[in-house]
PQR file with spaces between the fields and no chain letter, atoms N, CA, C, O and H, PARSE charges and radii, in Angstrom:
ATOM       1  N    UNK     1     -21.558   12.660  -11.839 -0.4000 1.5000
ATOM       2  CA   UNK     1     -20.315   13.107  -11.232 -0.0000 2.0000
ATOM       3  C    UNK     1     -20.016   14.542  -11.657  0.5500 1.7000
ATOM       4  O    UNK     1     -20.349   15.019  -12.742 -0.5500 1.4000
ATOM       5  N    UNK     2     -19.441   15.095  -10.821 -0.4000 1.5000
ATOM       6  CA   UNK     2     -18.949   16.955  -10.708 -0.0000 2.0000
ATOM       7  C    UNK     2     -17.914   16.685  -11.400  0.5500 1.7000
ATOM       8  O    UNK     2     -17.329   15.652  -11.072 -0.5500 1.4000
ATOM       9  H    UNK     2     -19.171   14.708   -9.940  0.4000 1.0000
ATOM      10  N    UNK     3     -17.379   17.430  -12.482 -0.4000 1.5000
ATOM      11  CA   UNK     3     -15.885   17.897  -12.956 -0.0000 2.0000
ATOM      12  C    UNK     3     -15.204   18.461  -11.961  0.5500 1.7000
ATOM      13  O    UNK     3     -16.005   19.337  -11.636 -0.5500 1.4000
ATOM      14  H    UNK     3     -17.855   18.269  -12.749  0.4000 1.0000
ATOM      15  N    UNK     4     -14.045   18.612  -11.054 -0.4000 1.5000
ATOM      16  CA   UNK     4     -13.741   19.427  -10.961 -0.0000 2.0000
ATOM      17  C    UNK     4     -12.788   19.705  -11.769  0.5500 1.7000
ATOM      18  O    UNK     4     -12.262   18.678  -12.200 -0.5500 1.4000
ATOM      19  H    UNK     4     -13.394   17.900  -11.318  0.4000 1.0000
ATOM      20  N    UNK     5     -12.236   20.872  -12.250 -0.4000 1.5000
ATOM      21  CA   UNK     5     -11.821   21.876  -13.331 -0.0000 2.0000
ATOM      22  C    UNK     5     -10.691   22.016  -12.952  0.5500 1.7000
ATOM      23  O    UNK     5      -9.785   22.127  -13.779 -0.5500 1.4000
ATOM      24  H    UNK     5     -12.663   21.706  -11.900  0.4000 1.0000
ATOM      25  N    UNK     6     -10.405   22.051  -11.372 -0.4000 1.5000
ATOM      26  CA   UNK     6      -9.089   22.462  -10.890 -0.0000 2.0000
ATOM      27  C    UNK     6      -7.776   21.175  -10.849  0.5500 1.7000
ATOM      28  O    UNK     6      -6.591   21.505  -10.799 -0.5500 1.4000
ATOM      29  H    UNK     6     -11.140   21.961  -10.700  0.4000 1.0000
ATOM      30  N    UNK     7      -8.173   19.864  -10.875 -0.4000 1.5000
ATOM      31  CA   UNK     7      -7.789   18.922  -11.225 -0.0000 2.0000
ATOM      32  C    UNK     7      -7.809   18.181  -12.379  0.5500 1.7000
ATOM      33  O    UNK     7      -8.828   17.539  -12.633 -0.5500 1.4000
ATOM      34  H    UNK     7      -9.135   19.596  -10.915  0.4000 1.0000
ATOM      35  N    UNK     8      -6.646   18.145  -13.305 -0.4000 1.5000
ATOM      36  CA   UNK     8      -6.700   17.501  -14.721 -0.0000 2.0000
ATOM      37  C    UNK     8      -5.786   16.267  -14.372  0.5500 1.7000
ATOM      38  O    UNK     8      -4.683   16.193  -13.829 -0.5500 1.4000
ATOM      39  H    UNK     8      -5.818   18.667  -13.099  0.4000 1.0000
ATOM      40  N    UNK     9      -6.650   15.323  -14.883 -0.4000 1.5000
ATOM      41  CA   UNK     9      -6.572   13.912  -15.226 -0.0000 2.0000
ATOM      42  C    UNK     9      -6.274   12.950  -15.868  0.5500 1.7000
ATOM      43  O    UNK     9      -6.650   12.019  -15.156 -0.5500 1.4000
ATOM      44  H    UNK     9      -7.546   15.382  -15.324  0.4000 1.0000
ATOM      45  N    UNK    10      -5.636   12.337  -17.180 -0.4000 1.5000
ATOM      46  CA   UNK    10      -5.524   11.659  -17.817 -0.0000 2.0000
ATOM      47  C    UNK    10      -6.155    9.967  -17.507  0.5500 1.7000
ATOM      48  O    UNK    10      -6.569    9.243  -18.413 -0.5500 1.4000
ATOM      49  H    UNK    10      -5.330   13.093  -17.758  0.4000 1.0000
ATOM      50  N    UNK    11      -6.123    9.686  -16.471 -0.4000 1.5000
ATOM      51  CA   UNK    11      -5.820    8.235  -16.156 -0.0000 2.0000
ATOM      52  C    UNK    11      -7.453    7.721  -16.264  0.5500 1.7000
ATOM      53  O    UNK    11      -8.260    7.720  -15.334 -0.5500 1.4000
ATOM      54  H    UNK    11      -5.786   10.274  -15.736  0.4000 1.0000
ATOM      55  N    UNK    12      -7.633    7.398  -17.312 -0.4000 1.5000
ATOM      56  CA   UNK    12      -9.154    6.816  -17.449 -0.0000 2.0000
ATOM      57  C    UNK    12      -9.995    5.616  -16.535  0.5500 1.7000
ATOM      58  O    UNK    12     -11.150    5.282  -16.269 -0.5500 1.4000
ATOM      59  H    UNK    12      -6.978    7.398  -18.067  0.4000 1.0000
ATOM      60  N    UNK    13      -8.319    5.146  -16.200 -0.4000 1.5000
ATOM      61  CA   UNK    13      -9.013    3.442  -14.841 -0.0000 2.0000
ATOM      62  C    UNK    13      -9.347    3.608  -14.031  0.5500 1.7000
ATOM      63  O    UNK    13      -9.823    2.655  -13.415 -0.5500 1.4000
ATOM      64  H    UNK    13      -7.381    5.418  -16.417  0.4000 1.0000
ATOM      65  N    UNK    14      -9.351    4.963  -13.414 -0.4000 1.5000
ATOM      66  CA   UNK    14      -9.575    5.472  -11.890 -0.0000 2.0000
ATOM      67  C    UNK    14     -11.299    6.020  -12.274  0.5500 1.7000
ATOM      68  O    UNK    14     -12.038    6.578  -13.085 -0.5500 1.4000
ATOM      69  H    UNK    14      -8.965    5.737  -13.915  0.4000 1.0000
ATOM      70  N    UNK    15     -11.185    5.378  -11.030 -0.4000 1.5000
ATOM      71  CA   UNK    15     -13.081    5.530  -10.597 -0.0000 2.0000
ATOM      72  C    UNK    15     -13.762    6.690  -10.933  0.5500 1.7000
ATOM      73  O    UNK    15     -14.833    6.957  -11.479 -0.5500 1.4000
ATOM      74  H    UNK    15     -10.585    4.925  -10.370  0.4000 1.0000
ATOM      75  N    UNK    16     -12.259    7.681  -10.150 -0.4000 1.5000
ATOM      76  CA   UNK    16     -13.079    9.139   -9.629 -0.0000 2.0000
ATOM      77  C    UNK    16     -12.699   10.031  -11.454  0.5500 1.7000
ATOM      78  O    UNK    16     -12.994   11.223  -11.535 -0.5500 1.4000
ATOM      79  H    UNK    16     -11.389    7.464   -9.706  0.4000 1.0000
ATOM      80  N    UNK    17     -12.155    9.413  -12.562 -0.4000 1.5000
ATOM      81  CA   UNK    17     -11.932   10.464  -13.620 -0.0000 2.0000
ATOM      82  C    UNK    17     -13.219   10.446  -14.173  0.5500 1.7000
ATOM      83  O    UNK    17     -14.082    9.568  -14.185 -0.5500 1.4000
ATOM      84  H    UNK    17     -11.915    8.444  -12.497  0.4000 1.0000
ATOM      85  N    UNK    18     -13.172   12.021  -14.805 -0.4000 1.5000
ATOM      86  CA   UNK    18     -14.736   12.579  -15.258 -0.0000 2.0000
ATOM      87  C    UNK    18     -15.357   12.108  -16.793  0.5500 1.7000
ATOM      88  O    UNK    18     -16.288   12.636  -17.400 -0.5500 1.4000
ATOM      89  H    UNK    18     -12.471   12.734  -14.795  0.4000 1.0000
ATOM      90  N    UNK    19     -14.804   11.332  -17.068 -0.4000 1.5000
ATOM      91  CA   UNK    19     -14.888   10.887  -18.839 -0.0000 2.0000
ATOM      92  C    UNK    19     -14.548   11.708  -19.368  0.5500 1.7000
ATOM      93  O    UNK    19     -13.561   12.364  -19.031 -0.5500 1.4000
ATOM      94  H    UNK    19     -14.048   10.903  -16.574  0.4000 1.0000
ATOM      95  N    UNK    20     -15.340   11.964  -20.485 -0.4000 1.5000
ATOM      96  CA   UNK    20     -14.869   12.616  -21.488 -0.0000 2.0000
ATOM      97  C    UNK    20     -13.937   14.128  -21.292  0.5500 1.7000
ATOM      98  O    UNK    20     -13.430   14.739  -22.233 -0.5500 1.4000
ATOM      99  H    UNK    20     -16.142   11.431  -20.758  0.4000 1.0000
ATOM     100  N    UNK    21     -13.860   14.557  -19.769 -0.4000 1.5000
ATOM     101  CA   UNK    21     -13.440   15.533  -19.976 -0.0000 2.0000
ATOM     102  C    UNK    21     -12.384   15.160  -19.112  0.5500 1.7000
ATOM     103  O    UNK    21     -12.604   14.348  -18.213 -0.5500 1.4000
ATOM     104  H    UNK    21     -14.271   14.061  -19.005  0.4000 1.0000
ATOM     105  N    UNK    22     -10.693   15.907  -19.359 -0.4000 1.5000
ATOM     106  CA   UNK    22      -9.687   15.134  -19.083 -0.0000 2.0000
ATOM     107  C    UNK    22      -9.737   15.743  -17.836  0.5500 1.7000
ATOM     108  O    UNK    22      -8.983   16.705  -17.686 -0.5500 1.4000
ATOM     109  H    UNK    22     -10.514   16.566  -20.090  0.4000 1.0000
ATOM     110  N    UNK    23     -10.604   15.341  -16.695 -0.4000 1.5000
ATOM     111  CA   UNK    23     -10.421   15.777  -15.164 -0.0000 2.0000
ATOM     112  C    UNK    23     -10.623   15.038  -14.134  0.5500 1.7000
ATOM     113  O    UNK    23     -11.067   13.981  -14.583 -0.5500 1.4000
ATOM     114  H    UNK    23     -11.216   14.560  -16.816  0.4000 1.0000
ATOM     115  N    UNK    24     -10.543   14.960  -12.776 -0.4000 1.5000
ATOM     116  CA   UNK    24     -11.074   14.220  -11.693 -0.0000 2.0000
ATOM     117  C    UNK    24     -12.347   14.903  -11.139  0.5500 1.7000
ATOM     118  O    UNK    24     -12.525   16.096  -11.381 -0.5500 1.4000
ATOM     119  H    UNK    24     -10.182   15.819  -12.411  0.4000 1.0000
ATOM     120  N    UNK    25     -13.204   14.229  -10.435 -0.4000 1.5000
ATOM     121  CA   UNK    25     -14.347   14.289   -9.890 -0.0000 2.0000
ATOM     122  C    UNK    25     -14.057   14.549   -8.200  0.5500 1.7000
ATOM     123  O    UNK    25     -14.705   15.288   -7.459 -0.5500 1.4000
ATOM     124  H    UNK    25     -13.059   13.259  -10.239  0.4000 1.0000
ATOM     125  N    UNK    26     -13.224   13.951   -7.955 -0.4000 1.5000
ATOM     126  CA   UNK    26     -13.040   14.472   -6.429 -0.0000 2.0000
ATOM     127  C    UNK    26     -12.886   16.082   -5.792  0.5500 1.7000
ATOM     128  O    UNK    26     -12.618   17.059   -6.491 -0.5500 1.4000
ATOM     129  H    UNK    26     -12.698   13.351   -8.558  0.4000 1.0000
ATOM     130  N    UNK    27     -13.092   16.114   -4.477 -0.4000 1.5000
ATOM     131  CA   UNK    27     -12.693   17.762   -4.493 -0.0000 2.0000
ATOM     132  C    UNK    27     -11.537   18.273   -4.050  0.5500 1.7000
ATOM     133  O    UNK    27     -11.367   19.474   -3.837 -0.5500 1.4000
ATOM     134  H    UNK    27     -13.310   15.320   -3.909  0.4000 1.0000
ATOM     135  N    UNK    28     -10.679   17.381   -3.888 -0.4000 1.5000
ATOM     136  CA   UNK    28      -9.310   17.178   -3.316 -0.0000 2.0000
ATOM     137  C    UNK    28      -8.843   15.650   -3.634  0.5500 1.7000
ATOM     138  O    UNK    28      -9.594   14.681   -3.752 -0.5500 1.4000
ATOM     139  H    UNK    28     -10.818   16.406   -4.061  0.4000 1.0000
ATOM     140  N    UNK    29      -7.541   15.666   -3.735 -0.4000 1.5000
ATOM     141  CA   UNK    29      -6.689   14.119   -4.213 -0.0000 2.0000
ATOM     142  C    UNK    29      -5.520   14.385   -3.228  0.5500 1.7000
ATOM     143  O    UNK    29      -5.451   15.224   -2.329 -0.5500 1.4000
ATOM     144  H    UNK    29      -6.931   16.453   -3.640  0.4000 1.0000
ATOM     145  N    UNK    30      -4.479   13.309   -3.690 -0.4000 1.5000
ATOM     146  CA   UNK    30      -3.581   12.910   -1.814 -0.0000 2.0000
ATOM     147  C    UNK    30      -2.897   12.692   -3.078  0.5500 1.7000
ATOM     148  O    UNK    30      -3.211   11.717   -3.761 -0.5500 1.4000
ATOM     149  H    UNK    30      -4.535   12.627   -4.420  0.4000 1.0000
ATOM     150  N    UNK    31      -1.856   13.625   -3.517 -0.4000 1.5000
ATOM     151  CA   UNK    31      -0.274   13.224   -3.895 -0.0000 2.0000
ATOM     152  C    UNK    31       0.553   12.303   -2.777  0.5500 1.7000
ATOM     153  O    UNK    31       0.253   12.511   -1.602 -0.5500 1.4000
ATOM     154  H    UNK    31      -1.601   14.417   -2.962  0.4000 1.0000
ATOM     155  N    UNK    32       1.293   11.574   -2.982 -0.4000 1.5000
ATOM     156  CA   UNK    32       2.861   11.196   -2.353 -0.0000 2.0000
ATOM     157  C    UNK    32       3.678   10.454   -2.977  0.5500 1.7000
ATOM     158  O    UNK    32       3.514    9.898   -4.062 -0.5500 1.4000
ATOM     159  H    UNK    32       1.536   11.405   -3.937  0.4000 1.0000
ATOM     160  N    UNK    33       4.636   10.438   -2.242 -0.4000 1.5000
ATOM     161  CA   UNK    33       5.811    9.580   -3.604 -0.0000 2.0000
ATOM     162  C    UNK    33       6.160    8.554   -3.021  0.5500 1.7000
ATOM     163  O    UNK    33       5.908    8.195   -1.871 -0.5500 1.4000
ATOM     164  H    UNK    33       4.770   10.890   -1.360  0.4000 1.0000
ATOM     165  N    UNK    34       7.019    7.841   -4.175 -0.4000 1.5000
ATOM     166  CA   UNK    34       7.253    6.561   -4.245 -0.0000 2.0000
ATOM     167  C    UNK    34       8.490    6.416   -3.634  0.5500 1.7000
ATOM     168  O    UNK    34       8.604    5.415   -2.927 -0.5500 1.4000
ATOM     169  H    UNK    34       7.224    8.133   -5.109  0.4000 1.0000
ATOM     170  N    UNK    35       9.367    7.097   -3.716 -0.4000 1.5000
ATOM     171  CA   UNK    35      11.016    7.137   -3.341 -0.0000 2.0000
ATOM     172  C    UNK    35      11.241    8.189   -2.431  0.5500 1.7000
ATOM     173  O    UNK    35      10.857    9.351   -2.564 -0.5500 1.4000
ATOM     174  H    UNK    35       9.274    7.910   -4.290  0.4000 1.0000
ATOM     175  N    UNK    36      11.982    7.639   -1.359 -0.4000 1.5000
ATOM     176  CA   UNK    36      12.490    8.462   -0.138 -0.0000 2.0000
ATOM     177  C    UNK    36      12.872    9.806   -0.664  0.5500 1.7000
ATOM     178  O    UNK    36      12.572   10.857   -0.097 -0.5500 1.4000
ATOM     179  H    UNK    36      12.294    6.695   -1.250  0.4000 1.0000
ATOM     180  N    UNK    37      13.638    9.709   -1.925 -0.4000 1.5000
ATOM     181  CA   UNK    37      13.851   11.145   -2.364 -0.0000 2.0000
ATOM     182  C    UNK    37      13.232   11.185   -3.411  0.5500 1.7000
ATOM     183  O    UNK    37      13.172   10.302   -4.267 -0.5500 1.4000
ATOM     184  H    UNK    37      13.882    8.855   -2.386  0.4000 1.0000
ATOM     185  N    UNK    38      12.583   12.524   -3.408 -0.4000 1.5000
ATOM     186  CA   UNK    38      11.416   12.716   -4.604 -0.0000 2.0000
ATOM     187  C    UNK    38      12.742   13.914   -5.848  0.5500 1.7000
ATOM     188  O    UNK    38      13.747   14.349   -5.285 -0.5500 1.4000
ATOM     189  H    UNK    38      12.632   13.241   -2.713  0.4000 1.0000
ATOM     190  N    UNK    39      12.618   14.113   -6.724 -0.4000 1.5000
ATOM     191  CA   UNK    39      13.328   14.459   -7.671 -0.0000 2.0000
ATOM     192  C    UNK    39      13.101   15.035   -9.077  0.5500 1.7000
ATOM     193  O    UNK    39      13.530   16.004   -9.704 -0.5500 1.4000
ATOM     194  H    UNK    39      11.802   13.759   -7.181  0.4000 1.0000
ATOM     195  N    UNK    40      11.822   13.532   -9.418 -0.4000 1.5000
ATOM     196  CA   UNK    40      11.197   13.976  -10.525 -0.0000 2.0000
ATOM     197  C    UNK    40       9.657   13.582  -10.426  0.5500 1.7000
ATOM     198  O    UNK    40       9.216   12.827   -9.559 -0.5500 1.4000
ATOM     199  H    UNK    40      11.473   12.745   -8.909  0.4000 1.0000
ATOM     200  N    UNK    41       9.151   13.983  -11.084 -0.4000 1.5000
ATOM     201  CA   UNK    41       7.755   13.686  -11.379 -0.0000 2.0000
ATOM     202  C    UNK    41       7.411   12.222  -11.445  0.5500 1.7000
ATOM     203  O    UNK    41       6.295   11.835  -11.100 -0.5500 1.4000
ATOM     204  H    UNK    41       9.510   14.596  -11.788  0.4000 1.0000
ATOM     205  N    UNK    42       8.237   11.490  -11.831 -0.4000 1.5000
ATOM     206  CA   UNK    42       7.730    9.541  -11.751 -0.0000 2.0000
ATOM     207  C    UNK    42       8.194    9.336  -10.547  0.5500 1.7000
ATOM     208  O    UNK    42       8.355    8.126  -10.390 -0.5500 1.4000
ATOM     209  H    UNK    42       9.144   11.805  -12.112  0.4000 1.0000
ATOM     210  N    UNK    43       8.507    9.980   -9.557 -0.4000 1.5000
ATOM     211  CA   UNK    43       8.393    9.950   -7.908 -0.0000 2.0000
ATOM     212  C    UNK    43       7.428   10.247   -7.403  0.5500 1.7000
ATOM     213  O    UNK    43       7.350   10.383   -6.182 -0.5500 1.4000
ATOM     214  H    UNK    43       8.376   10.964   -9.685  0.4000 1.0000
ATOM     215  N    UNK    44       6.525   10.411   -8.143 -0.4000 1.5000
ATOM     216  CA   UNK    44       5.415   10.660   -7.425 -0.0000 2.0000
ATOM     217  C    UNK    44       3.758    9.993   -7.720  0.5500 1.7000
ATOM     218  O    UNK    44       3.398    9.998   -8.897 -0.5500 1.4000
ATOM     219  H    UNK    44       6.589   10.301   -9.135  0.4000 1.0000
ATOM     220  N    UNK    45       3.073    9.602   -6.984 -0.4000 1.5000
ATOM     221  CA   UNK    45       1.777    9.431   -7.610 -0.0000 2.0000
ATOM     222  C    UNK    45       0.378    9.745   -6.773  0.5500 1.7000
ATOM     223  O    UNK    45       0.386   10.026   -5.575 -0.5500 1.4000
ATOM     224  H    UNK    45       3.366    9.599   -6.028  0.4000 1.0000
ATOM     225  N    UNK    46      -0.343    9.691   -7.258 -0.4000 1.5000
ATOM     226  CA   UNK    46      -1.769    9.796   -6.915 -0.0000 2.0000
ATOM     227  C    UNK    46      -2.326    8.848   -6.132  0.5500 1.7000
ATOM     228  O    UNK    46      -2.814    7.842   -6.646 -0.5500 1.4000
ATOM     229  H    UNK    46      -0.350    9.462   -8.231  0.4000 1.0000
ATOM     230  N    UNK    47      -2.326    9.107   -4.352 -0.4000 1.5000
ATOM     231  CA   UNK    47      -2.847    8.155   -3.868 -0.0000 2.0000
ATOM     232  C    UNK    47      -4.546    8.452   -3.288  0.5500 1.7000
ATOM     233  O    UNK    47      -5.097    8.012   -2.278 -0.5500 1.4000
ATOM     234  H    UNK    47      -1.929    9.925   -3.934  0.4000 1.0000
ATOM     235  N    UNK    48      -4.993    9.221   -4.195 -0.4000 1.5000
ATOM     236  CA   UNK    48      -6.786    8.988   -4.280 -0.0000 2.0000
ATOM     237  C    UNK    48      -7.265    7.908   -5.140  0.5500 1.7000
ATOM     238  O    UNK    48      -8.423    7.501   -5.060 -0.5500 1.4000
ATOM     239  H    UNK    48      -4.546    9.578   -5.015  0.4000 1.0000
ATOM     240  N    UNK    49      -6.241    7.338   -6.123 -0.4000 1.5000
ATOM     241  CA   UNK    49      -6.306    6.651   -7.087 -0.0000 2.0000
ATOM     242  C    UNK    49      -7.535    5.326   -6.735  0.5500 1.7000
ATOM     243  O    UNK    49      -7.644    4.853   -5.604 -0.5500 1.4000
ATOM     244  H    UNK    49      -5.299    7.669   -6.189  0.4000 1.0000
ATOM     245  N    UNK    50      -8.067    5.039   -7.473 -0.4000 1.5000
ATOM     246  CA   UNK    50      -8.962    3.976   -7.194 -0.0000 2.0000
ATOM     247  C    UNK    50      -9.543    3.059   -8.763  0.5500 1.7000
ATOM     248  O    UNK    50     -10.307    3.540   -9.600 -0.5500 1.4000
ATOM     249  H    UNK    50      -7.979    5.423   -8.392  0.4000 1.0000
ATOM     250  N    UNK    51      -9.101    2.071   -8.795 -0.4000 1.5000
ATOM     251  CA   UNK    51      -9.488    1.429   -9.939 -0.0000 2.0000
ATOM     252  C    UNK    51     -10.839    1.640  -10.233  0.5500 1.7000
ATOM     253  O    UNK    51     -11.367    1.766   -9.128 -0.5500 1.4000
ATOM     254  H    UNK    51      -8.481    1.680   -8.115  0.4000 1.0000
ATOM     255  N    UNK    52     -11.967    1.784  -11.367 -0.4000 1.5000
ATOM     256  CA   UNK    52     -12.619    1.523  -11.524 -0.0000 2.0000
ATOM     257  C    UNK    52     -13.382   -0.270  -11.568  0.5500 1.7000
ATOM     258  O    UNK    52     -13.027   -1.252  -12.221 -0.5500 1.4000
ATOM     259  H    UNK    52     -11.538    1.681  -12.265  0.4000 1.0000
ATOM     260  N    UNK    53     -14.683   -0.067  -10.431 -0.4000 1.5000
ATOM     261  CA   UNK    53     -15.116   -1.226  -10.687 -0.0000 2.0000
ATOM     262  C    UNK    53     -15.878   -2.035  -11.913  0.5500 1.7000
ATOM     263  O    UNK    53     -15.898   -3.249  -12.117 -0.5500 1.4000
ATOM     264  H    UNK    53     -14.971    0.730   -9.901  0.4000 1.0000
ATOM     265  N    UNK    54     -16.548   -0.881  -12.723 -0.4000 1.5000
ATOM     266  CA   UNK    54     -17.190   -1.652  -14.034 -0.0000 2.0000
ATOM     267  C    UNK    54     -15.875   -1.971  -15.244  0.5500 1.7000
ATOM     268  O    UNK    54     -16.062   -2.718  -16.205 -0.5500 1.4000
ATOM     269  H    UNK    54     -16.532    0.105  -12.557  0.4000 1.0000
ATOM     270  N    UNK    55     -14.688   -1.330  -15.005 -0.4000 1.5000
ATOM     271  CA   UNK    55     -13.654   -1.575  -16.182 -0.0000 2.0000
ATOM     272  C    UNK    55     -14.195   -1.324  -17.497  0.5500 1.7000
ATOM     273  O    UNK    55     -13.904   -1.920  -18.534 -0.5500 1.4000
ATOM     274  H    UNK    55     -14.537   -0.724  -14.224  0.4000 1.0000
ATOM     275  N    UNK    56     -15.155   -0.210  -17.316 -0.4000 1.5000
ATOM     276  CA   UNK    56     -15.523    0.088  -18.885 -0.0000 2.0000
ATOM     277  C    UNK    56     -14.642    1.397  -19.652  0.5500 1.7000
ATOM     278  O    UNK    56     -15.210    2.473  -19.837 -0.5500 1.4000
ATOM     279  H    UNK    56     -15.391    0.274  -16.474  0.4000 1.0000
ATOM     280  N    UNK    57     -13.102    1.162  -20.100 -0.4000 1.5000
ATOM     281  CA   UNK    57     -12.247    1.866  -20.533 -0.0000 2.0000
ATOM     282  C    UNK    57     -13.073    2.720  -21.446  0.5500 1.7000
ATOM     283  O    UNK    57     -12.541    3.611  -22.108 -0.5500 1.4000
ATOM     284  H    UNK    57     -12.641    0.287  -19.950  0.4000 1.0000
């Protein structure tokens, strides 16, 4: 998998994060939010998101 550099990541369950390095692998991701009115940042999430299938945290 590619780092990309321009996207930083935390969320280790998602398929597309790069391991050890705190980024995503995709070359683009799909923000949108959760609440009709967006406001703060926990209005919002990552819908490239994709569980990992091996679940090896």
């Amino acid at each position: 998998m590619d780092v990309n550099s321009s996207i930083g990541c935390s969320v280790t369950e998602c398929q597309y994060h790069a391991g050890k390095s705190q980024h995503c692998t995709l070359d683009k991701i799909m923000v949108g939010k959760n609440e009709s009115y967006t406001s703060q940042s926990e209005d919002t999430d990552c819908e490239s998101f994709k569980v990992k299938e091996n679940k090896t945290y």
